[in-house]
C-alpha positions as CSV (number, residue, x, y, z in Angstrom):
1,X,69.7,97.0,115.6
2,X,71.8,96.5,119.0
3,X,73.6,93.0,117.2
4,X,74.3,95.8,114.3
5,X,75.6,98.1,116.6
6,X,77.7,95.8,118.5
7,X,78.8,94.4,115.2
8,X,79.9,97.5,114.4
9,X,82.3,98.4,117.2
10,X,83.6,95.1,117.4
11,X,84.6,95.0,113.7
12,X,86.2,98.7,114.3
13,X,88.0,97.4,117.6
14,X,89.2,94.7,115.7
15,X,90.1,97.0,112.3
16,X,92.1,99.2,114.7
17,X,93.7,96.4,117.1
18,X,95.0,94.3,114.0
19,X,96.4,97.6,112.5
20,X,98.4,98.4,115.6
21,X,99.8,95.0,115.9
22,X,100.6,95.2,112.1
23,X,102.7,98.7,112.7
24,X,104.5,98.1,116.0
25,X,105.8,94.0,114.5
26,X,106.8,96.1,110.9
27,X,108.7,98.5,113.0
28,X,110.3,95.9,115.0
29,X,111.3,93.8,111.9
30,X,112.6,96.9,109.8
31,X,114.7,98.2,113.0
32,X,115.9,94.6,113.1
33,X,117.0,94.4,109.2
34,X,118.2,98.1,109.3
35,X,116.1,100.0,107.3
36,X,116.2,103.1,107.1
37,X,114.3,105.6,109.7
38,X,113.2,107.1,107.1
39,X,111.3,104.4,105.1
40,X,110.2,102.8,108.6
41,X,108.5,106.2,109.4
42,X,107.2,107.5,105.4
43,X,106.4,103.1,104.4
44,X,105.3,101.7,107.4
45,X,104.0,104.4,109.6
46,X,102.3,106.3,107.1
47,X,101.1,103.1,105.3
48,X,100.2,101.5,108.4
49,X,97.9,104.3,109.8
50,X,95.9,104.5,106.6
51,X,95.3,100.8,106.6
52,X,92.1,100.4,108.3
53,X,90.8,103.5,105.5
54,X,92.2,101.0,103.0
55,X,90.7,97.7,103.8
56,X,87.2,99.3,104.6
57,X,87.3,101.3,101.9
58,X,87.9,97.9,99.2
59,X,85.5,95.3,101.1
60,X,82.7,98.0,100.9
61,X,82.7,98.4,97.0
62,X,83.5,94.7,96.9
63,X,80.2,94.7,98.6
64,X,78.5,97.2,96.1
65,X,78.7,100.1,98.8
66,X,81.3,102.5,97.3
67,X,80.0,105.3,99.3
68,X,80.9,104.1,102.5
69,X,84.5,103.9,100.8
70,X,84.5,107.4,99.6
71,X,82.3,108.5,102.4
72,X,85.3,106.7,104.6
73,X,88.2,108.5,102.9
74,X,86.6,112.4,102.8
75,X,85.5,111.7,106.6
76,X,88.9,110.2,108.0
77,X,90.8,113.4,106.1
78,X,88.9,115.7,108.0
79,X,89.1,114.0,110.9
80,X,92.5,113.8,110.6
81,X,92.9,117.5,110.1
82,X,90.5,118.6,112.8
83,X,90.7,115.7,115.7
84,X,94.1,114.5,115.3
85,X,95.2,118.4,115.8
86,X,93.1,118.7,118.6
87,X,94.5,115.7,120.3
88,X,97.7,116.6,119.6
89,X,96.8,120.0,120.7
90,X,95.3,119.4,123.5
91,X,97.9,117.5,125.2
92,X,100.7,119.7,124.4
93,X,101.8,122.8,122.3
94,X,103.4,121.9,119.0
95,X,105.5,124.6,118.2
96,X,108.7,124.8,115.6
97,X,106.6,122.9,112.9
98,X,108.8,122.4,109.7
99,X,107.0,121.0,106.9
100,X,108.5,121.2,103.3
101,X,106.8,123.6,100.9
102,X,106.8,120.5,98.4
103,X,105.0,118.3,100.9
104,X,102.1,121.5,101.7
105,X,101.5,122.6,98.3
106,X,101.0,118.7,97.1
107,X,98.4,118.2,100.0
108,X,96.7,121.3,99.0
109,X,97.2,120.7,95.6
110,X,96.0,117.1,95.3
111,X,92.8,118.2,97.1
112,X,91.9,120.7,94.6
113,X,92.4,117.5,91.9
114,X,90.2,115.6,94.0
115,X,87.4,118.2,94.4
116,X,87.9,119.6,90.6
117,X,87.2,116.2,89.3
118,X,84.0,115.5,91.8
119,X,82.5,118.5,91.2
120,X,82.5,118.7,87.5
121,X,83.5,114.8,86.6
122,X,83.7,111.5,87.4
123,X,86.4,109.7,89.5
124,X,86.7,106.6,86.8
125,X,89.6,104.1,86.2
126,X,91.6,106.7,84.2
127,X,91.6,109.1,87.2
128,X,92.4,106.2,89.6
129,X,95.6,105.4,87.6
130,X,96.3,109.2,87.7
131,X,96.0,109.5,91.5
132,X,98.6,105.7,91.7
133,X,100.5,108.1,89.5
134,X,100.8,110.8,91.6
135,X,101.0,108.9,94.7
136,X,103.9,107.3,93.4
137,X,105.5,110.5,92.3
138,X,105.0,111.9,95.9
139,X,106.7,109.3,97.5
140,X,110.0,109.4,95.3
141,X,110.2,113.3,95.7
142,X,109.9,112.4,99.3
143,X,112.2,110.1,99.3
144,X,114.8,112.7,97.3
145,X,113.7,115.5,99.5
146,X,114.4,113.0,103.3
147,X,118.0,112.8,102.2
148,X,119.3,115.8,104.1
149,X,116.6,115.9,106.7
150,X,116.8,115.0,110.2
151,X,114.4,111.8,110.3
152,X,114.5,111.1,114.0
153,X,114.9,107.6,115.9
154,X,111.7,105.5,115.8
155,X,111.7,103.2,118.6
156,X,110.2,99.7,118.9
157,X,106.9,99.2,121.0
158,X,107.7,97.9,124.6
159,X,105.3,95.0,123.9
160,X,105.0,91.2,123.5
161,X,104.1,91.3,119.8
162,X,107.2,94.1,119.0
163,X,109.5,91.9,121.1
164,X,109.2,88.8,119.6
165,X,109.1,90.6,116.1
166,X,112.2,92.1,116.5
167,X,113.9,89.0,118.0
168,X,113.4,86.7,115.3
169,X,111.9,88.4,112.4
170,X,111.7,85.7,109.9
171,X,109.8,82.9,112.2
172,X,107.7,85.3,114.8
173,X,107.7,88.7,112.7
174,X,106.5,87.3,109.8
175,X,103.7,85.6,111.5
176,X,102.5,88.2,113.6
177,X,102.3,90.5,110.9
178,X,100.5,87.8,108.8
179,X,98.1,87.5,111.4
180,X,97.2,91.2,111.9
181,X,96.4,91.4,108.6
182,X,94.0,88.7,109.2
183,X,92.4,90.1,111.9
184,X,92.1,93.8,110.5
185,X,90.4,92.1,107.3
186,X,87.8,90.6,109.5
187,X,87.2,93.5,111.4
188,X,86.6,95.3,108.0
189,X,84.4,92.5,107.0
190,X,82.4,92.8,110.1
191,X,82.8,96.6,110.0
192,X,81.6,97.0,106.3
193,X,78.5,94.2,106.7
194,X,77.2,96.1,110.1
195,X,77.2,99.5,108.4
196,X,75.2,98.3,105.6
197,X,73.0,97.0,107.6
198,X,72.4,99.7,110.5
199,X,72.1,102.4,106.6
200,X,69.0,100.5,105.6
201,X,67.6,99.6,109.1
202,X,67.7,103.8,109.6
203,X,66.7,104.4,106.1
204,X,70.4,106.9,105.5
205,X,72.5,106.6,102.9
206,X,75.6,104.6,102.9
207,X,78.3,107.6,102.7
208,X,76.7,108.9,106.2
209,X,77.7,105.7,107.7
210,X,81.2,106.4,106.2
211,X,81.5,109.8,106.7
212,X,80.8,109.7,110.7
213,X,81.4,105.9,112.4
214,X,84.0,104.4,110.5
215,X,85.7,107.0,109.5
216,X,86.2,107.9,113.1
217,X,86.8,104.7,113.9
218,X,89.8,104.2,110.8
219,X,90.8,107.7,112.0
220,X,91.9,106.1,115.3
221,X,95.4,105.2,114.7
222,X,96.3,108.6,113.7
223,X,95.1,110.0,116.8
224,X,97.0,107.8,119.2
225,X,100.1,108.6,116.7
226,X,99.5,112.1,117.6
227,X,99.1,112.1,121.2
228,X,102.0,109.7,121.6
229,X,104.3,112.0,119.4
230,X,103.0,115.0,120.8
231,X,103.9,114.3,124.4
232,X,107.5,113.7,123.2
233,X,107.3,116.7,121.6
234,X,107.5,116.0,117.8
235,X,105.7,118.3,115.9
236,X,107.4,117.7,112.7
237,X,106.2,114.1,113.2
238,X,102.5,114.9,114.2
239,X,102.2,117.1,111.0
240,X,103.7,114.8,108.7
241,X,101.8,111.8,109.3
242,X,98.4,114.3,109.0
243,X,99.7,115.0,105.8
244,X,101.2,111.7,104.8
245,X,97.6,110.2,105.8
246,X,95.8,112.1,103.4
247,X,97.5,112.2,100.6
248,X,97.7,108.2,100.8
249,X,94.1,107.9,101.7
250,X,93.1,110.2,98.6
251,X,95.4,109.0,95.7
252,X,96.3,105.7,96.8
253,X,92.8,104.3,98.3
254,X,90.5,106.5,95.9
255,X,92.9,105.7,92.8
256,X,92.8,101.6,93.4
257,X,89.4,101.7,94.6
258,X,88.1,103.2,91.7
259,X,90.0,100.4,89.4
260,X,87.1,98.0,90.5
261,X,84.8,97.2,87.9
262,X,81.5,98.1,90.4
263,X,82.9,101.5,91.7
264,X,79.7,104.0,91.7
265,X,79.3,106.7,94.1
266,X,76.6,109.2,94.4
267,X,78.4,112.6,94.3
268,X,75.4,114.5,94.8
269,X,75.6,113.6,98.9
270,X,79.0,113.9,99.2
271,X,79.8,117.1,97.5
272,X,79.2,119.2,100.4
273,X,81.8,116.9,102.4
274,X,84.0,117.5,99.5
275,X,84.0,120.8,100.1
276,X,84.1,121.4,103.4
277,X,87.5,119.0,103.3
278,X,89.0,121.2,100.8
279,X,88.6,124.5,102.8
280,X,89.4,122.3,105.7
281,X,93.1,121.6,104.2
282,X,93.5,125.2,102.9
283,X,93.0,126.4,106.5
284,X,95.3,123.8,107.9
285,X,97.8,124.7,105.4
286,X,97.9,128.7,106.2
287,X,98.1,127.5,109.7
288,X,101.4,125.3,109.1
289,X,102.6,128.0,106.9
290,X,102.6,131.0,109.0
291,X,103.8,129.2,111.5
292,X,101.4,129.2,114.2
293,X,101.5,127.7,117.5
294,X,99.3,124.8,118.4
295,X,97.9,124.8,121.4
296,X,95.0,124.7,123.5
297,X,93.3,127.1,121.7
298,X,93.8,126.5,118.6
299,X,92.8,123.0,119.2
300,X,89.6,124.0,120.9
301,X,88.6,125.8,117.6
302,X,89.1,122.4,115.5
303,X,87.3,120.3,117.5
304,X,84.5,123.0,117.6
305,X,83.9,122.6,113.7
306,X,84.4,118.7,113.9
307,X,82.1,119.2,116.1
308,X,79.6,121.5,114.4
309,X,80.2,119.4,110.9
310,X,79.0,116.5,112.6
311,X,75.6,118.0,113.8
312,X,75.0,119.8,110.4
313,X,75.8,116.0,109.2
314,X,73.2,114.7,111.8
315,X,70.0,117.3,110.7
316,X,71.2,116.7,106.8
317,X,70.2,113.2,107.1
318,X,67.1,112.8,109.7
């Protein structure tokens, strides 16, 4: 049980460390090719914080445990929605939050999708090519929509990996970034093997494992995001990549996920979680529309139901 356990941390502090790596080198190289701020912050940013959710989420039905994958994706979303706003909260107030209308409602919307079809259906290969569908769609009305907007400079890490990335792309960026990936697929491999093991040492199911550990652990990078955005004031920022997060972590991850051949869940655990993440986003939502200010408070309040969702999680399943 301990090798488990340590098997299981190491493989997260490896899923998190490679991922990290991976986003401050592709923000080095894109800021030394020019790209755009926009497609460095929407691409790379957004992509990059969802990667641990992503690589987790395919070795585990690779490995014939699909529930740790959905169990991963519904547990990061809420964690993103509940601890990521209470670290951002808690270190300072964001205030002056501006988030499109388009980009809300499709959050809200796309969540309603997700919990229609796992209440009363079956997430299959045709709803998978849906979500890519969808996915795809958000990120070209995003693209349309960032036009006008006021993207914001995105500045390079001050470390060695960033340096060396941004100094010569081709021979050092490439290879870090090559790398990273390597490491944060071993960390999921080691991540994904412990969890299985640790769900049938305890005798719980699979989508418990993903629901609490690792999707705290995947949740990681979007909660340093925040608390480095949010002591340089960027609301906007802290919000959008919340949002950005789980609307790639539900359409893209589910959608390509459930493209594998062995893809089987048990929706019977899980619809609960469903749930709760639904009513989870429709709270968030009235609280980005209406404007209010996140604070202290505020973020006291959504770690208390993290909090309270994880006992209720704990006496569900011993």
């Amino acid at each position: 049980m301990f090798i488990n356990l340590t098997g299981l941390f190491f493989g997260l502090l490896l899923l998190v460390k490679g991922a990290d790596i991976l986003i401050s080198s592709a923000i080095a190289i894109g800021k030394k090719l020019n790209i755009s701020e926009f497609f460095l912050g929407l691409i790379v940013i957004g992509f990059g914080t969802s990667l641990c959710e992503l690589v987790v989420s395919i070795d585990a039905v690779i490995k014939g445990s699909a529930d740790i994958s959905v169990g991963n994706v519904i547990g990061s979303n809420i964690a993103n929605l509940l601890l990521v706003t209470f670290a951002a909260g808690i270190t300072a107030e964001l205030r002056s939050i501006k988030i499109s209308i388009f980009d809300t409602l499709f959050h809200i919307i796309s969540h309603i999708i997700f919990l229609l079809i796992f209440l009363f259906s079956y997430l299959n290969k045709n709803y998978g090519l849906i979500f890519i569908f969808l996915f795809v769609f958000y990120l070209y009305k995003s693209f349309k929509n960032s036009i006008s907007d006021d993207v914001g400079e995105i500045k390079i890490e001050n470390d060695l990996f960033s340096k060396l990335s941004f100094e010569k792309p081709l021979l050092f960026g490439v290879s870090i970034c090559f790398l990273s990936i390597l490491i944060t697929l071993f960390g999921a491999d080691i991540t994904v093997d412990s969890a299985i093991s640790i769900s049938k040492i305890l005798n719980i199911s699979d989508s418990f494992i993903g629901l609490t550990i690792i999707a705290l652990g995947t949740s990681l990078p979007e909660i340093a995001t925040s608390i480095t955005a949010a002591k340089k004031g960027k609301s906007n920022m802290i919000v959008g990549n919340i949002i950005g997060s789980n609307i790639y972590n539900l359409l893209l991850i589910l959608g390509f996920v459930s493209l594998f051949e062995n893809f089987s869940y048990n929706k019977g655990i899980l619809s609960r979680d469903a749930l709760f993440l639904v009513l989870t986003v429709i709270l968030f939502s009235l609280v980005i529309v209406r404007k209010v200010k996140i604070g202290k408070k505020l973020a006291l309040i959504c770690f208390s139901f993290y909090l309270l969702y994880m006992i209720n999680l704990y006496l569900t399943n011993f």
